[in-house]
TINUPA-159348 format. One record per atom (N, C-alpha, C, O): residue number from 1; residue in three letters; x, y, z. Coordinates in nm, 3 decimals. Atoms other than C-alpha are relative to their C-alpha. Layout:
BEGIN
(NUM, "ALA", (X, Y, Z))
...
END
This chain:
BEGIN
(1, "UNK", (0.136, -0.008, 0.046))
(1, "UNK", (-2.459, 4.538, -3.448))
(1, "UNK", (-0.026, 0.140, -0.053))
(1, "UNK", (-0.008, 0.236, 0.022))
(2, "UNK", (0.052, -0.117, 0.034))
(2, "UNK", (-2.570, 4.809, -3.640))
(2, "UNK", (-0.170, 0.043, 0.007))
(2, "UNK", (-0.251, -0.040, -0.033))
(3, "UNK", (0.151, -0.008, -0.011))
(3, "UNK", (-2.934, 4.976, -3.575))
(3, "UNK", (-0.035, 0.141, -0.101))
(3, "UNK", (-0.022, 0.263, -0.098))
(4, "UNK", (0.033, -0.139, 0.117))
(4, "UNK", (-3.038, 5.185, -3.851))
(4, "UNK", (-0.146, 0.059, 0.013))
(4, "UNK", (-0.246, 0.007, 0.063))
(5, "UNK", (0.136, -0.085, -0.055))
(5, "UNK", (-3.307, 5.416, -3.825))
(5, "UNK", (-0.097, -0.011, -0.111))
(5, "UNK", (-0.118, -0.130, -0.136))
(6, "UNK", (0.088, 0.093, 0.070))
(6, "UNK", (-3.588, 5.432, -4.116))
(6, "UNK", (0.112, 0.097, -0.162))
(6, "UNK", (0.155, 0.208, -0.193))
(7, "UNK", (-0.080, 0.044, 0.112))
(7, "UNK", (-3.400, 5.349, -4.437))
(7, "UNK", (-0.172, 0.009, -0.153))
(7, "UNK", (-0.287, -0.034, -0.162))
(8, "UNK", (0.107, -0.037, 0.122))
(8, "UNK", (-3.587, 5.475, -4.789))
(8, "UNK", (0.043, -0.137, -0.081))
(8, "UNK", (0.162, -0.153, -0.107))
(9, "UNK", (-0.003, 0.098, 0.103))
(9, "UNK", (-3.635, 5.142, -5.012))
(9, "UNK", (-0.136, 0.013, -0.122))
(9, "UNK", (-0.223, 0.099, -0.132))
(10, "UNK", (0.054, -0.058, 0.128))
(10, "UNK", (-3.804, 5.117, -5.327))
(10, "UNK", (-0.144, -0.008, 0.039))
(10, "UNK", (-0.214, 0.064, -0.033))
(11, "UNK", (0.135, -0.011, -0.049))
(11, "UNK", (-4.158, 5.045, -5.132))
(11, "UNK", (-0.061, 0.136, 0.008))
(11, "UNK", (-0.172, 0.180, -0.021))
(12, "UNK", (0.097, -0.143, -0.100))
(12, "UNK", (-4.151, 5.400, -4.950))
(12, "UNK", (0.033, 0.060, -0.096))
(12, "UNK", (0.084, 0.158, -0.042))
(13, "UNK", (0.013, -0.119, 0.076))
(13, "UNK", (-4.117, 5.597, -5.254))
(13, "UNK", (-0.169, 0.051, -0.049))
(13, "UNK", (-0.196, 0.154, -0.110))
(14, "UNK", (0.080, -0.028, 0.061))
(14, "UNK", (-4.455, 5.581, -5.321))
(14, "UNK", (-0.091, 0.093, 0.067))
(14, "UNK", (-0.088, 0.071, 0.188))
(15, "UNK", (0.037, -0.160, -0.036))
(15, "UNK", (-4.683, 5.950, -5.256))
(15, "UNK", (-0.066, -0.055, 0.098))
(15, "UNK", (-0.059, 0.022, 0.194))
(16, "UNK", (0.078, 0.074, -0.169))
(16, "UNK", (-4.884, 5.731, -4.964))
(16, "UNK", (0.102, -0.009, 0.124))
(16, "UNK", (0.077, -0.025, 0.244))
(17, "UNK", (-0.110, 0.041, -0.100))
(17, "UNK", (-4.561, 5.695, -4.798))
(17, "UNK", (0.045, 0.150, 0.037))
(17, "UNK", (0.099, 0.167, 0.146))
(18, "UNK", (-0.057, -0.184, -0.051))
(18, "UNK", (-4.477, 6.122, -4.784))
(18, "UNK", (-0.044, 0.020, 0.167))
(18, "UNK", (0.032, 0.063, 0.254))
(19, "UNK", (0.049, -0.013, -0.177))
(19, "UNK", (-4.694, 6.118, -4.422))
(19, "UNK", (0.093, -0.070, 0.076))
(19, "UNK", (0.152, -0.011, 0.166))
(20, "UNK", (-0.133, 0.121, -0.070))
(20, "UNK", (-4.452, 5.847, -4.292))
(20, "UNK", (0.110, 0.088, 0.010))
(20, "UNK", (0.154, 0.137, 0.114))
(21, "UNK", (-0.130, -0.056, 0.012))
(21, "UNK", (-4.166, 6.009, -4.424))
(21, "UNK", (0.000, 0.107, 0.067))
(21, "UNK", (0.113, 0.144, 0.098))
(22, "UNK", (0.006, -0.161, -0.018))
(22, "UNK", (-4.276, 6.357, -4.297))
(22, "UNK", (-0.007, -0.055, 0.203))
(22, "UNK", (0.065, 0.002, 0.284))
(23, "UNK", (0.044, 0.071, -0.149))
(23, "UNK", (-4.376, 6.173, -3.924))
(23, "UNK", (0.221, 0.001, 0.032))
(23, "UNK", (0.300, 0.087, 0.071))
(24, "UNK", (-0.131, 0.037, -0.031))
(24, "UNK", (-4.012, 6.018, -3.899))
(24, "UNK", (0.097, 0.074, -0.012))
(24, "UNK", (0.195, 0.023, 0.042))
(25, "UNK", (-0.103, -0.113, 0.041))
(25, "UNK", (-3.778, 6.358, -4.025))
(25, "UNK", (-0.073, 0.034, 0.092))
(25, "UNK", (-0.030, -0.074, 0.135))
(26, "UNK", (0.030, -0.069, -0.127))
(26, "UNK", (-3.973, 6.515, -3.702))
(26, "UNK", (0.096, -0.049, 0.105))
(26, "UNK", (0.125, 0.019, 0.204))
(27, "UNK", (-0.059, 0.068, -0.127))
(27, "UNK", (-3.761, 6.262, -3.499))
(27, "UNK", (0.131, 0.003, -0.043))
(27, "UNK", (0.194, -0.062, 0.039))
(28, "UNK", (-0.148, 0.079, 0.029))
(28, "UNK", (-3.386, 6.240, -3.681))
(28, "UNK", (0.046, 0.219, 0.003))
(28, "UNK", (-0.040, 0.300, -0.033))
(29, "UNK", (-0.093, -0.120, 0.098))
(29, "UNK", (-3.166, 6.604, -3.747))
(29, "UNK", (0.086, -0.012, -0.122))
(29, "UNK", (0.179, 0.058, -0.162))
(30, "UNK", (-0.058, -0.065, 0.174))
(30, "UNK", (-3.096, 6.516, -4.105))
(30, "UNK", (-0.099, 0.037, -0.008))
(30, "UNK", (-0.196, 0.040, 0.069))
(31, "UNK", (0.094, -0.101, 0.081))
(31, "UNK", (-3.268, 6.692, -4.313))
(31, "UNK", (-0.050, -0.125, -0.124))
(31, "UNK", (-0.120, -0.085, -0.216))
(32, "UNK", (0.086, 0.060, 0.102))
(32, "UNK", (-3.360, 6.341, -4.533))
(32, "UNK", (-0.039, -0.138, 0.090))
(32, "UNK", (-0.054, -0.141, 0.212))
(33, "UNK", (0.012, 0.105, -0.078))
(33, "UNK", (-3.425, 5.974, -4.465))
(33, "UNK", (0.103, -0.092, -0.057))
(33, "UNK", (0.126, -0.099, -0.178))
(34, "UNK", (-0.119, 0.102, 0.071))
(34, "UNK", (-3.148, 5.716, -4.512))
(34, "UNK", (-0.041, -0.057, -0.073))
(34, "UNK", (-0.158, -0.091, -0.092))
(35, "UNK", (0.022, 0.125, 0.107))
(35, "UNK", (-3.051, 5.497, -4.787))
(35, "UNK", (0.094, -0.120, -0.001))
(35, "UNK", (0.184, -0.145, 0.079))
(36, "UNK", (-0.092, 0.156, -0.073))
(36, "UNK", (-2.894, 5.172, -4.794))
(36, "UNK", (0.138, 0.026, -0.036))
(36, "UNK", (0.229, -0.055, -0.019))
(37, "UNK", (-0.179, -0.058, 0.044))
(37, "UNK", (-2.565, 5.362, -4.919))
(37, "UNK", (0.046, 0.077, 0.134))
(37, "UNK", (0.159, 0.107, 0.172))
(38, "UNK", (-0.073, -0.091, -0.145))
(38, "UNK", (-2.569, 5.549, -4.584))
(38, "UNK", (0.069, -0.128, 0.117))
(38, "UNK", (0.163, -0.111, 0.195))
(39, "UNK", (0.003, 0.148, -0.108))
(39, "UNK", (-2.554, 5.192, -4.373))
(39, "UNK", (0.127, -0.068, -0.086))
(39, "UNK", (0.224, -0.116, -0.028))
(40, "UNK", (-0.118, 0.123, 0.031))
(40, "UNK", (-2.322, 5.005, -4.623))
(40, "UNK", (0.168, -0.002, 0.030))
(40, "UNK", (0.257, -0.087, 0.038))
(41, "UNK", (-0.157, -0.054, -0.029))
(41, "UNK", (-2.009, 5.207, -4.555))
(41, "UNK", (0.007, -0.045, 0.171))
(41, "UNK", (0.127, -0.065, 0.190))
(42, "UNK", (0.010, 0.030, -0.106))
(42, "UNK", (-2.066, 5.114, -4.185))
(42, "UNK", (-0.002, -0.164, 0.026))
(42, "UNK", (0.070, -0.212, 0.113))
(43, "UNK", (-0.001, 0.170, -0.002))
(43, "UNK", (-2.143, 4.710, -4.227))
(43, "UNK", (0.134, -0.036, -0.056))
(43, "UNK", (0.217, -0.101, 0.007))
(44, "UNK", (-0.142, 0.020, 0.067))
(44, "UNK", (-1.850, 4.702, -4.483))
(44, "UNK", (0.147, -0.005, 0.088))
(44, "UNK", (0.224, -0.100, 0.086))
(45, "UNK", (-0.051, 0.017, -0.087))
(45, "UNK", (-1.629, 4.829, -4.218))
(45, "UNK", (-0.004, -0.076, 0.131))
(45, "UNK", (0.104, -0.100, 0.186))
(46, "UNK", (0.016, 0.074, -0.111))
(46, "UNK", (-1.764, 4.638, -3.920))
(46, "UNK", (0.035, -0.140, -0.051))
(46, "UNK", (0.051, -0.230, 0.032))
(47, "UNK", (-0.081, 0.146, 0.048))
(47, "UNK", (-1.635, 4.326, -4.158))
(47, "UNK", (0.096, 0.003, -0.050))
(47, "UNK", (0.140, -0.099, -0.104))
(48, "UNK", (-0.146, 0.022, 0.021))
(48, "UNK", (-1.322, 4.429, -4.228))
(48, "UNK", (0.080, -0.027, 0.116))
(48, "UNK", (0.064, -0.023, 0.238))
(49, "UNK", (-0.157, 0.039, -0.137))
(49, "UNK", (-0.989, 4.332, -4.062))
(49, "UNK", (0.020, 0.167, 0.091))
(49, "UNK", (0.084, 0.167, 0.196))
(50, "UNK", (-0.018, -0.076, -0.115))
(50, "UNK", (-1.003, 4.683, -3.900))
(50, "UNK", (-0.068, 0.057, 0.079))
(50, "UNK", (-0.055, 0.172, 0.120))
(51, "UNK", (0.092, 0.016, -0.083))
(51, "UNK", (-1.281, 4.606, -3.698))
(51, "UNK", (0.006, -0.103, 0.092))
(51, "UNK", (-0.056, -0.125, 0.196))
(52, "UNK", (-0.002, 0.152, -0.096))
(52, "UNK", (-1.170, 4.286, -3.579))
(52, "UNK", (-0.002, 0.029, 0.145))
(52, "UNK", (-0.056, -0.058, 0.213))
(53, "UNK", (-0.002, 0.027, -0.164))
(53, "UNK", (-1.114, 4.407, -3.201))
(53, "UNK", (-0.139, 0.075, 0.066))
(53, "UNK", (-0.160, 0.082, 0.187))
(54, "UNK", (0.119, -0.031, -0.095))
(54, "UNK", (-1.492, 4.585, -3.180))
(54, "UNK", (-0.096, -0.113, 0.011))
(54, "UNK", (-0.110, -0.200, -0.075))
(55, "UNK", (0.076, 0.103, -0.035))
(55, "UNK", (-1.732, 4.377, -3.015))
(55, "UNK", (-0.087, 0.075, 0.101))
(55, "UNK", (-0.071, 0.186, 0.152))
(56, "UNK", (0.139, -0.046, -0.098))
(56, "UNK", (-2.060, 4.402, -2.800))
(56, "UNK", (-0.054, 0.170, -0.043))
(56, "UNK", (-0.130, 0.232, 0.032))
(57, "UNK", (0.060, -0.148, 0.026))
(57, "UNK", (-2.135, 4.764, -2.963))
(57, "UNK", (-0.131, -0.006, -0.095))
(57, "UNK", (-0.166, -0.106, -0.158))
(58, "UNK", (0.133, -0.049, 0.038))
(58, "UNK", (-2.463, 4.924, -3.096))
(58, "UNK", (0.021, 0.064, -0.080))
(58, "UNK", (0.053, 0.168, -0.022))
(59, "UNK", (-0.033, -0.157, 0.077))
(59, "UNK", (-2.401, 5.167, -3.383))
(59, "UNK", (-0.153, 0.045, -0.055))
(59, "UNK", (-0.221, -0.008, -0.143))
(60, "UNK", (0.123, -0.076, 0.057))
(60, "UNK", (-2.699, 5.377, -3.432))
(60, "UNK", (0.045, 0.048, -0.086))
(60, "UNK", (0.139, 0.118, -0.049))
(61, "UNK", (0.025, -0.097, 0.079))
(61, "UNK", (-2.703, 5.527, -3.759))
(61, "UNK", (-0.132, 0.022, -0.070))
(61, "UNK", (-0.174, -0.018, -0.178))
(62, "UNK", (0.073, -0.066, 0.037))
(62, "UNK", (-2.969, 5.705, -3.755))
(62, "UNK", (-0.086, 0.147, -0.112))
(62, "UNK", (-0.197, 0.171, -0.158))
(63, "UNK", (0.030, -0.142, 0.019))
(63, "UNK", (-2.953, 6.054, -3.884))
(63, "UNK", (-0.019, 0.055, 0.138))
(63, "UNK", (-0.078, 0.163, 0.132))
(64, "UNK", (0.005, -0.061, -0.081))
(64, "UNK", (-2.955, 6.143, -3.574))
(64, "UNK", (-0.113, -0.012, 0.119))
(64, "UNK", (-0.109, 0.045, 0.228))
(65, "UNK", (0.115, -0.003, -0.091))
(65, "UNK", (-3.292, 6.037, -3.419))
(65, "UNK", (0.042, -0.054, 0.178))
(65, "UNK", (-0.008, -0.007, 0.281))
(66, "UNK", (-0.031, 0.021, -0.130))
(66, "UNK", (-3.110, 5.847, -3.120))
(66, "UNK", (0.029, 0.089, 0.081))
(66, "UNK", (0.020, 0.053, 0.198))
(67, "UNK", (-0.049, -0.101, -0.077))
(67, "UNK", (-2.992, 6.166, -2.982))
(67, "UNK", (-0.114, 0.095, 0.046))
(67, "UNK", (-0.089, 0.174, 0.137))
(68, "UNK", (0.084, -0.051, -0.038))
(68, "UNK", (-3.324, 6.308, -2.962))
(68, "UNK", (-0.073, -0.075, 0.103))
(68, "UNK", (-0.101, -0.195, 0.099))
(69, "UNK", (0.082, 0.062, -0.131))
(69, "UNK", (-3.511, 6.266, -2.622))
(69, "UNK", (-0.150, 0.027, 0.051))
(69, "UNK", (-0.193, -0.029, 0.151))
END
């Protein structure tokens, strides 16, 4: 399972969405907000043949927010 943290799509570009964006970079240590190119390299692999033996895992990719407490 992958749990991605908040992912920029073509909705949140718009200047109403900067407060959001500025709220949620308080909680991650990147310095942006993901994009669906940061997640695909991660799904891609979790369906290849050299993934076949993980199972029951969580992959946060966040940027980092899971690590903050």
């Amino acid at each position: 399972m992958v749990a991605p943290g908040p992912v920029m799509g073509e909705t949140q570009q718009q200047p109403d969405d900067q407060q959001l964006q500025a709220m949620a970079l308080q909680f991650a240590r990147s310095p942006r907000l993901g994009e669906p190119a940061d997640l695909a390299g991660a799904v891609a692999f979790l369906f290849s043949d050299d993934a076949a033996w993980i199972s029951g895992q969580a992959w946060s990719i966040d940027g980092g927010m899971s690590l903050r407490g």
